[in-house]
C-alpha positions as CSV (number, residue, x, y, z in Angstrom):
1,X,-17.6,-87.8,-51.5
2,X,-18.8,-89.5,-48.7
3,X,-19.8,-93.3,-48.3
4,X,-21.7,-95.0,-45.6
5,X,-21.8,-98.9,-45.5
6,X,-25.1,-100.9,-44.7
7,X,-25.1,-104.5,-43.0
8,X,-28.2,-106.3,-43.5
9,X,-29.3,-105.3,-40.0
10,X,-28.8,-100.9,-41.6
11,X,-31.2,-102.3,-44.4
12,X,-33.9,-103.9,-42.2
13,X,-33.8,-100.2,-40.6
14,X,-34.1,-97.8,-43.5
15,X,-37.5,-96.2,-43.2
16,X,-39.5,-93.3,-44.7
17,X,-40.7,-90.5,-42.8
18,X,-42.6,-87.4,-43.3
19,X,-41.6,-84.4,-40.6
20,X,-42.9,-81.0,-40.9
21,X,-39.8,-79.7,-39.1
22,X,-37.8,-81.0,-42.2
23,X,-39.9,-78.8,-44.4
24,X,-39.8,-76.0,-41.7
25,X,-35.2,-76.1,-41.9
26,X,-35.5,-76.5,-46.0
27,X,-38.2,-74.1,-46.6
28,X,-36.6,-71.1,-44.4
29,X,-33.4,-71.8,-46.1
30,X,-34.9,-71.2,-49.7
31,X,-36.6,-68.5,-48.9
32,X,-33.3,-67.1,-47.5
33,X,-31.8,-67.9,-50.4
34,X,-34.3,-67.0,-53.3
35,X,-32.9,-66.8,-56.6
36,X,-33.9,-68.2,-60.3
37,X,-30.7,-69.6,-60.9
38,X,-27.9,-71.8,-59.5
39,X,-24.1,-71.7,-58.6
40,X,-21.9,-74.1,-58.0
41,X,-22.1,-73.6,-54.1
42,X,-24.1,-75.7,-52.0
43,X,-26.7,-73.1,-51.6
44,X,-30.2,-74.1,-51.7
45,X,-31.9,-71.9,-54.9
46,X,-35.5,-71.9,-56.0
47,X,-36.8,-73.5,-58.9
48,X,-39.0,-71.0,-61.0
49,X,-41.8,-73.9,-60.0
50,X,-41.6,-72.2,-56.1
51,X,-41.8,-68.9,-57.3
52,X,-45.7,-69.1,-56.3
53,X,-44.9,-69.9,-52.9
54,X,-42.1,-67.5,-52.0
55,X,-44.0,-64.3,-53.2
56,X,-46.6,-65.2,-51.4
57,X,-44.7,-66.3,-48.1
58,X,-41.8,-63.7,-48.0
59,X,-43.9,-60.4,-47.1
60,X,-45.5,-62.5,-44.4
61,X,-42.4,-63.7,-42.8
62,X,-40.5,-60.3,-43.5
63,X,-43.5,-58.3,-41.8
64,X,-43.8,-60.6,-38.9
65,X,-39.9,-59.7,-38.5
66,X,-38.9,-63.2,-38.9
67,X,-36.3,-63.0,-41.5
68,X,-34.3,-61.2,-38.6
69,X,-35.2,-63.8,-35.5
70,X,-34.1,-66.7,-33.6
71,X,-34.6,-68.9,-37.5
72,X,-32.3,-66.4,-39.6
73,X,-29.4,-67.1,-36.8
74,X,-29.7,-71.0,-36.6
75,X,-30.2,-71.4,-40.4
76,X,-27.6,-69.8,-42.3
77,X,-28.0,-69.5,-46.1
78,X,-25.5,-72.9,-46.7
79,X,-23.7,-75.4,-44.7
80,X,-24.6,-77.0,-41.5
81,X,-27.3,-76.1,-39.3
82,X,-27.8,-77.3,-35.5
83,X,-29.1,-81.2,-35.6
84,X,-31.2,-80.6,-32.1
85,X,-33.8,-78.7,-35.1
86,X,-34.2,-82.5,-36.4
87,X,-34.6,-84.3,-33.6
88,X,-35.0,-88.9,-35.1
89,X,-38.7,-89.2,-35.6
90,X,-40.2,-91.6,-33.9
91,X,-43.2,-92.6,-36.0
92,X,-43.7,-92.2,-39.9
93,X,-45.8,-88.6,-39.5
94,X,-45.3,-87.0,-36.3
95,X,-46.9,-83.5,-36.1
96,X,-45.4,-80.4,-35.8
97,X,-46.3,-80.2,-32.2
98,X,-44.5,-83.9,-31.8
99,X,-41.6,-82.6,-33.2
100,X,-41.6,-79.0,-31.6
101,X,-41.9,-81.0,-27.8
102,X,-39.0,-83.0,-29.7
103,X,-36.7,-80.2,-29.9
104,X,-37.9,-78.4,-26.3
105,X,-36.5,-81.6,-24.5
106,X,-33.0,-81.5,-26.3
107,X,-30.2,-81.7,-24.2
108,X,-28.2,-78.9,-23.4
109,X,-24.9,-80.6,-24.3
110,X,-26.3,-80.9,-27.3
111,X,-27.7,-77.5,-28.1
112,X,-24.4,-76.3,-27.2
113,X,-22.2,-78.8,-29.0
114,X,-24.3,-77.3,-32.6
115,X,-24.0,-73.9,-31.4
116,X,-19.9,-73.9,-31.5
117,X,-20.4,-76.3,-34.7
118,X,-22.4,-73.5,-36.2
119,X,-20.2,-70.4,-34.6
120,X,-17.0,-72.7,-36.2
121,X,-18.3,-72.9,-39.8
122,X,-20.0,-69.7,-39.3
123,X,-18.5,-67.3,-37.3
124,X,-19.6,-65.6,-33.9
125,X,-23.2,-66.0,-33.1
126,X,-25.4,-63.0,-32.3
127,X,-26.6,-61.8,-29.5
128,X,-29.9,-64.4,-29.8
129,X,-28.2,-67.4,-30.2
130,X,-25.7,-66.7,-27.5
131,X,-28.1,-66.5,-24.8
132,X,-29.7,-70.1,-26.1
133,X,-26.3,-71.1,-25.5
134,X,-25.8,-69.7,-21.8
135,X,-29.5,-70.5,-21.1
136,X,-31.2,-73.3,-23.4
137,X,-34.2,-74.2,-21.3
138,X,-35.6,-70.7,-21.3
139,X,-34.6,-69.6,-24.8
140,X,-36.0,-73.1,-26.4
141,X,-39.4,-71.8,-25.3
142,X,-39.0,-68.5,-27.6
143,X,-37.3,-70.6,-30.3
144,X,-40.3,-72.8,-31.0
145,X,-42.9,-70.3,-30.4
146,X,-41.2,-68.5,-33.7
147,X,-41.2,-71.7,-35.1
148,X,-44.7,-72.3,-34.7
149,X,-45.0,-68.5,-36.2
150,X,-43.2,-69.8,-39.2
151,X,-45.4,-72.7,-39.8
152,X,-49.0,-70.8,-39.3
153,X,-47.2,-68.2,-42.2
154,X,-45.5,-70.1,-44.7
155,X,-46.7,-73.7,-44.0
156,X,-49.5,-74.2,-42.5
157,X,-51.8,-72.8,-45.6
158,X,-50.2,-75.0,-48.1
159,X,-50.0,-78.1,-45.5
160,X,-52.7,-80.3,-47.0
161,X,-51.3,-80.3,-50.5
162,X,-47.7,-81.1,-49.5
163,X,-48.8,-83.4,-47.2
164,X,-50.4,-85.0,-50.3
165,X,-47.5,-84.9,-52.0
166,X,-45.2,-86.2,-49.4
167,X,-47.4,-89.0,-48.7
168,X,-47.8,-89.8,-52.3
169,X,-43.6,-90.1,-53.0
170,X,-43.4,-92.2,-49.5
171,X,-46.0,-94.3,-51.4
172,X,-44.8,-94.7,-54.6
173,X,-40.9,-95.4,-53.2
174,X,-42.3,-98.0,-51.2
175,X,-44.4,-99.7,-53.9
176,X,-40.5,-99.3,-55.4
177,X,-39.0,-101.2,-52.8
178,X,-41.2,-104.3,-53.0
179,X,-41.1,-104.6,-56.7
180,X,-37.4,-103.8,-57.2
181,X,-35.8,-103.8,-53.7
182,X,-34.1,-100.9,-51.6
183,X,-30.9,-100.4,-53.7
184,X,-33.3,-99.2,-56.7
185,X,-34.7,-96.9,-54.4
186,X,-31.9,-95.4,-53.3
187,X,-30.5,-94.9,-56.5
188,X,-33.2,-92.9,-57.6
189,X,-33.5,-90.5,-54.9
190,X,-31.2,-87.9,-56.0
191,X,-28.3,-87.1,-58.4
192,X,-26.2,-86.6,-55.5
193,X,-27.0,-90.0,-54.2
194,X,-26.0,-93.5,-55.2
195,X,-26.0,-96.8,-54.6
196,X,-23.2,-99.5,-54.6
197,X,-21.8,-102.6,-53.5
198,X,-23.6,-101.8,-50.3
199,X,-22.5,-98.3,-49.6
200,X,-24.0,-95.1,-49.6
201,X,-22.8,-92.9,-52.0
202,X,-22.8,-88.8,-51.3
203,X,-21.3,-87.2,-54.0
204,X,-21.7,-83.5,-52.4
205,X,-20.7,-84.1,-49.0
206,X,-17.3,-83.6,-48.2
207,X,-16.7,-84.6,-44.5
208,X,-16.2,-88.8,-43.7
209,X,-19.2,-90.4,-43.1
210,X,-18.9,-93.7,-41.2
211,X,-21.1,-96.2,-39.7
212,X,-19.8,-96.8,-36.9
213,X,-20.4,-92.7,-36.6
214,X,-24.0,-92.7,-37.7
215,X,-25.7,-94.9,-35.4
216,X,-27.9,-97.8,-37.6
217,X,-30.2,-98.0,-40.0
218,X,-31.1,-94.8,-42.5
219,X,-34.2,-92.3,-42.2
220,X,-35.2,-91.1,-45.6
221,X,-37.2,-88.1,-45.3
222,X,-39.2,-86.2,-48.2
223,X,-39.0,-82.6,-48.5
224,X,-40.8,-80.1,-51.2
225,X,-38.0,-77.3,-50.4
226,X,-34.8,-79.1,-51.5
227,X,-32.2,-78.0,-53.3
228,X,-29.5,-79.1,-55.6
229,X,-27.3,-80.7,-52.1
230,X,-29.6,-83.6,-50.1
231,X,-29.3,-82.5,-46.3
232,X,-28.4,-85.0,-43.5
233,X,-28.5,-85.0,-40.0
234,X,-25.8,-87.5,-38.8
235,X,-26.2,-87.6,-34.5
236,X,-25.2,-90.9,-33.2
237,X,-26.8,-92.9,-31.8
238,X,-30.0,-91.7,-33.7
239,X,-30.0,-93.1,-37.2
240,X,-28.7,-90.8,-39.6
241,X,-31.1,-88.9,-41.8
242,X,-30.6,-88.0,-45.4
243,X,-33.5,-85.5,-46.9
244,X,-34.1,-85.8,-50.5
245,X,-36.9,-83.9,-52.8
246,X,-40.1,-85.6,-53.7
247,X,-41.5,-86.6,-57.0
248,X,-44.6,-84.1,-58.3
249,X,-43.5,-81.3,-55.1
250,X,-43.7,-78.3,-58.7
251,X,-47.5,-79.5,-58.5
252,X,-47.8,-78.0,-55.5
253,X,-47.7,-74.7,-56.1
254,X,-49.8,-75.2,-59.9
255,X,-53.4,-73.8,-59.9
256,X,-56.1,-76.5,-60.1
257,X,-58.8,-76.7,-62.8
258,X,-62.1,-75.1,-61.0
259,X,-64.5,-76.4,-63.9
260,X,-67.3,-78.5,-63.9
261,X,-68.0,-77.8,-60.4
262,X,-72.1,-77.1,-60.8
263,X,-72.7,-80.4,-59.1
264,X,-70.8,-79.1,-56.2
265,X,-72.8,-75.9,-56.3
266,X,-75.8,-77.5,-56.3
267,X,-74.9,-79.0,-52.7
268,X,-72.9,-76.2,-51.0
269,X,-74.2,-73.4,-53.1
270,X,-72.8,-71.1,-55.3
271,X,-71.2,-68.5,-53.1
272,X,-69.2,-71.2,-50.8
273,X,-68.4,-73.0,-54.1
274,X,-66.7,-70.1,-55.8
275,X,-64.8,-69.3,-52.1
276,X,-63.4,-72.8,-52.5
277,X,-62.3,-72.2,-56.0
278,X,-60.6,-69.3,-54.9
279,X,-58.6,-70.5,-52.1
280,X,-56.6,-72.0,-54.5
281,X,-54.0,-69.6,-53.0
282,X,-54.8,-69.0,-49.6
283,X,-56.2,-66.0,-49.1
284,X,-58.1,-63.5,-46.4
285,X,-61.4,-62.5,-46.4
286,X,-60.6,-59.2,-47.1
287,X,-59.0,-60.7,-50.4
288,X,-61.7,-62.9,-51.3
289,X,-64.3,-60.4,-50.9
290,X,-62.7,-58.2,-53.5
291,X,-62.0,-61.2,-55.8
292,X,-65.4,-62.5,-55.8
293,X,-67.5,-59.0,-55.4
294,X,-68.9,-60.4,-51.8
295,X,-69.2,-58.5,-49.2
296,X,-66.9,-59.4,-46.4
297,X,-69.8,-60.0,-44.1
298,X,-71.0,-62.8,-46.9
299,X,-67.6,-64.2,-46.9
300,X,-67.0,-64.3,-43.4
301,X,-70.4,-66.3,-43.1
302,X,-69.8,-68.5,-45.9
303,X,-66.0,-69.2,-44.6
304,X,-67.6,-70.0,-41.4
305,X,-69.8,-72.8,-42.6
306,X,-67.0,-73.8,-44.6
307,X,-64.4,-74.6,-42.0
308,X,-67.0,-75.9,-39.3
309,X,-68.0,-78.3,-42.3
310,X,-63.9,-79.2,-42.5
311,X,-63.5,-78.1,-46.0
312,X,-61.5,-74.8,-44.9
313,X,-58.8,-73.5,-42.5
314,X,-57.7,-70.6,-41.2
315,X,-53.8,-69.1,-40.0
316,X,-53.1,-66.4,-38.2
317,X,-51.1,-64.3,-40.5
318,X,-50.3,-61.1,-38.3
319,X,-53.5,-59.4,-38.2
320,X,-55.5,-61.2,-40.6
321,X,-56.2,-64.6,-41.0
322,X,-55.8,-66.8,-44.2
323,X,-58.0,-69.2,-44.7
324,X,-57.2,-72.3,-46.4
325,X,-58.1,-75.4,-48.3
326,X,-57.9,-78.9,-46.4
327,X,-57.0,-81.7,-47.7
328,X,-61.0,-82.8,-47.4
329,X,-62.0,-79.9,-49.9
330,X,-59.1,-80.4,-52.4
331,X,-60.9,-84.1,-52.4
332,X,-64.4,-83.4,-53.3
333,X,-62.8,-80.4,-56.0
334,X,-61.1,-82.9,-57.7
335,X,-63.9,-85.5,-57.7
336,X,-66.6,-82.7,-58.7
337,X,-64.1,-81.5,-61.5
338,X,-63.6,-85.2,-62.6
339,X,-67.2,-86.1,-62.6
């Protein structure tokens, strides 16, 4: 177990923060490591609530080859992987493309330093990750653009829904906060994590964790890919972070009532209506033509309007392209089905 003390100047720092390249590092590693069931490892397994998610996801990253690139090296299925991936953010929601321009100006020192960390704990890197560590400015440049793969397949589509979910735990733990204070808070992130006569308390992390090794305050970052272990990301002088799962993340992947939604109809019409409804799960429009009878010439059109209106996006998945709800359209669904 590991314990980190907190002045009262740690305290004044602790602060939430949503990062999509958190949800990038948790999500690759559970859907390296899919499985209904746990062990007593710290592998990071799937609840059945994800199952959704990872059949979807999985043929898209296996076809675009990713489950054998430059992620599946730094990654491994458990223990430590490279901090420069989780780069302190600076703000409460930076963007992916924040956070990628993050981890394109890491050091080399420091790419290097988690490289042997990761070669020690894992044994000797392949052929990839070597040449990122003989040559990180070039090979950075190859490693984000896979990233930025990942996140158009297995992200991306499902963004506005986490995003909502994210945002709604950072909002709820810090209505916590001001009515019961940060300990309270603390104590209810995670089994593994408690609070005490002003210490951190990791129950599942074996190395020491000091402060003065872990730089000040805390950065408490939601994730909906999580596991039974809470990651952290301790890099002096950045504060440390400590990734824990959010409340309501199995609502994610749970189909939404599409009832009631005549009103809706009324205004958009039918046909765009019904494509809403469907993207439940995102979709292409070679899928939604043979869900819905449409042609694909009728979908296409009606996606069109749809996204220029901001109700709908679209991912390049290979050589389709999934379309998507935004967070806009999951809005007026719930309002029309509410009505």
């Amino acid at each position: 177990m590991a314990e980190l003390a907190f002045s009262a100047g740690d305290l004044a720092q602790v602060r939430f923060v949503v990062s999509p390249m958190w949800q990038v590092v948790t999500s690759f590693r559970l859907l390296s490591n899919h499985t209904d069931h746990t062990d007593h490892t710290d592998r990071t397994f799937a609840s059945p609530a994800h199952r959704p998610w990872i059949e979807q996801v999985r043929p898209r990253v296996a076809a675009a080859g990713l489950h054998r690139g430059w992620l599946a090296g730094l990654i491994p299925p458990a223990g430590f992987c490279p901090y420069f991936l989780n780069p302190a953010p600076t703000g409460a929601a930076p963007t992916l493309a924040m956070e990628l321009a993050a981890v394109r100006s890491a050091s080399a020192d420091r790419i290097r330093r988690d490289l042997d960390h990761l070669a020690y704990h894992q044994g000797p890197l392949d052929a990839r990750l070597r040449s990122l560590h003989h040559d990180p400015d070039t090979r950075l440049a190859r490693l984000t653009e896979e990233i930025h793969t990942y996140w158009e397949l297995a992200i991306a589509p499902y963004w506005a829904r986490i995003r909502a979910a994210l945002g709604a735990d950072v909002f709820h733990r810090a209505h916590q906060v001001a009515e019961h204070g940060a300990g309270h808070v603390l104590n209810d992130l995670h089994t593994a994590v408690r609070w005490d006569d002003g210490k951190l308390h990791l129950t599942r992390r074996s190395r020491p964790l000091s402060r003065t090794a872990a730089g000040p305050g805390l950065l408490l970052v939601p994730s909906a890919f999580t596991g039974p272990r809470v990651p952290t990301r301790v890099a002096p002088p950045e504060p440390p972070q400590l990734v824990y799962p959010a409340r309501g993340t199995a609502s994610i992947w749970t189909p939404r009532p599409t009832t009631g939604t005549d009103a809706l109809a009324a205004v958009l019409g039918r046909s765009r209506t019904r494509l809403l409804t469907e993207l439940d799960t995102p979709a292409s429009t070679t899928q939604l033509a043979h869900r819905t009878g449409l042609s694909p010439a009728a979908v296409s059109r009606y996606l069109t309007a749809l996204r220029d209106a901001g109700l709908v996006s679209a991912h390049r998945a290979g050589r389709s392209v999934l379309y998507a709800r935004t967070a806009a359209a999951e809005t007026l669904l719930e309002a029309a089905t509410n009505a």
